[in-house]
C-alpha positions in Angstrom: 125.4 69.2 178.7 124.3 71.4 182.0 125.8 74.2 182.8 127.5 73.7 185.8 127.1 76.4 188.7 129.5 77.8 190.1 129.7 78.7 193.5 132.1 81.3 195.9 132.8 82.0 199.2 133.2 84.6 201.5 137.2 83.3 202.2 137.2 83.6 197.7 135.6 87.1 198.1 137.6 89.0 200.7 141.0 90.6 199.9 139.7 90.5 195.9 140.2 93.9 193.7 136.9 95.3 192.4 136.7 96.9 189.4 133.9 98.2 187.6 132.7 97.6 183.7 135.3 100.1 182.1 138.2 98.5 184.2 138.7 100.8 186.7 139.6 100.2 190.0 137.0 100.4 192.7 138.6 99.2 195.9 139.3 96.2 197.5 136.4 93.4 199.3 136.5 94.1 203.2 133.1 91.8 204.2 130.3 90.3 202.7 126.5 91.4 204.3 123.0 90.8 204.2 120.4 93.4 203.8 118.0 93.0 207.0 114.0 92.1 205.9 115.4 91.1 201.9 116.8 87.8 200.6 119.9 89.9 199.2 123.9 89.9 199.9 125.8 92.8 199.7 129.8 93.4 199.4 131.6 95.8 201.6 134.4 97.4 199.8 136.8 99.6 200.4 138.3 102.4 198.2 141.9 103.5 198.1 140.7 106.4 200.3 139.6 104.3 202.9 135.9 105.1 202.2 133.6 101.6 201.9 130.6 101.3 200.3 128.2 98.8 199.7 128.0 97.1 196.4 124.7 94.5 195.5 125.3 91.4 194.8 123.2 92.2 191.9 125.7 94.5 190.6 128.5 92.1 190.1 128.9 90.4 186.9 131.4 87.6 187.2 134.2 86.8 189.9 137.7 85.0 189.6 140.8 86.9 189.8 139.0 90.0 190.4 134.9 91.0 191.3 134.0 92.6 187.6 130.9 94.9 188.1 128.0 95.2 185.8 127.7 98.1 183.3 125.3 101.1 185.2 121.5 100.6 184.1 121.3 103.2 181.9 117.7 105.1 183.3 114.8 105.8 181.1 114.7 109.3 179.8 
C-alpha cells in the first residue's frame, strides 16, 4: 500500500506553536515565505520576545498540532 502524502496549508501553518527537537518552545508561525532565485519556503516565526526569524522548510520535521523541528546537523569536526 502507498504511502499517502500529506499536504498543509498556509491557513494549517499560521497561529501553530513551534518547537524544536528537545521540546522546547520556539515561538509561534506569523507567515509562510519564499526565498527569492530558490525553489524553497520558509516560516516566519515569532518568539515570545517578539523577535521573528526565519525557519527552512527543510528544518521542520513533521506538522499536526504543533511544527516539530529537526534535530541541528551536528557539523563535521
Amino acid at each position: 500500500m502507498a504511502k499517502q502524502e500529506k499536504t498543509v496549508t498556509k491557513d494549517m501553518l499560521l497561529g501553530l506553536q513551534v518547537v524544536d527537537s528537545d521540546g522546547k518552545a520556539v515561538g509561534k508561525v506569523k507567515d509562510v515565505a519564499f526565498v527569492i532565485g530558490k525553489m524553497e519556503l520558509s516560516l516566519c516565526v515569532e518568539g515570545k520576545k517578539g523577535d521573528t526569524r526565519n525557519v527552512s522548510w527543510t528544518e521542520v520535521q513533521s506538522v499536526g498540532d504543533f511544527v516539530i523541528l529537526k534535530p541541528p546537523q551536528k557539523s563535521a569536526a
